[in-house]
Residue, then its C-alpha position, 0 to 999 in steps of 0.5 A: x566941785x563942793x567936796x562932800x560934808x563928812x556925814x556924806x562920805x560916812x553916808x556913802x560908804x555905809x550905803x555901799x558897804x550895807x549894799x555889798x551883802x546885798x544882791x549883786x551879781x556874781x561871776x568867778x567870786x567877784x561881785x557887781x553892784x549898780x547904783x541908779x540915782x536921778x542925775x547925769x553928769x552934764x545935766x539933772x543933779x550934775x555934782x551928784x552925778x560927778x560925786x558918785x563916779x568920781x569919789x564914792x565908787x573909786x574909794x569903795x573898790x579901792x577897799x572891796x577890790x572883789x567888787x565893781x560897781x556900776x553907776x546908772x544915772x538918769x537925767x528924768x523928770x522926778x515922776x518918771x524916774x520914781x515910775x522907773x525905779x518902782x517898775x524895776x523893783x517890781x520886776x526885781x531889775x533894779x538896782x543894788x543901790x537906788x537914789x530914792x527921795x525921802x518922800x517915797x520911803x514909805x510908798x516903796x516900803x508899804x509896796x515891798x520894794x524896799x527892805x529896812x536896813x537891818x534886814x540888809x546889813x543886820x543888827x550892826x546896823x543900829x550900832x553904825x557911829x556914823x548915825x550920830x553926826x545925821x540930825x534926827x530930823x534928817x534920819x526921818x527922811x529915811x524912816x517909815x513905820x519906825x524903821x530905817x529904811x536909807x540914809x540921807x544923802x542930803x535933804x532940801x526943804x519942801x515947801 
């Protein structure tokens, strides 16, 4: 397996730590958050799938030990996994932290299913070290109308 590249690991952390003053259920003080991403382990998007269940989950419980986080991974067709998240997100089922393609940032924010990360994590947001060591251009894949609503994971070229 590739180990992930420094921005990635900061990417995760910051993804989940935003996450985690987020919506997750509570029960007795302890909270559960879900991750959804299009990628199984044996199949679509494998590493993803391994990088998540193997590495970003157990170093983010091991500093928030009053939170588990659950991994729902799918291993669809692009269009239907973009239906499937937008019905759950209607339906305010979905998950605390959503794999979304860059390319749907402005449709699921213009929808309201999605909120700019500083109405999630507040203002410190902006002030993260991590945005410093994602190229500008990459920053943009999770931007609409001027505000940041994800950080990139990775990026692909489109052509």
């Amino acid at each position: 397996m590739r180990l992930p590249s420094r921005p990635a690991l900061a990417a995760a952390a910051a993804v989940l730590a935003l996450t985690s003053c987020g919506s997750g259920t509570r029960s007795g003080g302890s909270v559960t958050l879900v991750i959804t991403a299009n990628s199984i382990e044996g199949g679509k998007n494998a590493e993803s799938a391994t990088w998540i269940k193997q590495w970003v989950i157990p170093e983010f419980e091991k500093t928030h030990q009053n939170v588990k986080v659950l991994f729902q991974g799918n291993g669809v067709d692009d269009e239907q996994y973009k239906t499937k998240i937008a019905l759950d997100l209607k339906s305010k089922t979905g998950a605390d932290v959503i794999d979304l393609d860059g390319i749907w940032v402005g449709e699921f924010a213009q929808a309201g299913y999605i909120k700019p990360l500083t109405d999630v994590g507040g203002a410190g947001v902006e002030q993260w070290e991590g945005w410093s060591q994602i190229p500008q251009a990459v920053q943009g894949l999770g931007i609409f109308d001027g505000k940041k609503y994800g950080l990139p994971q990775g990026t692909d070229g489109r052509v």
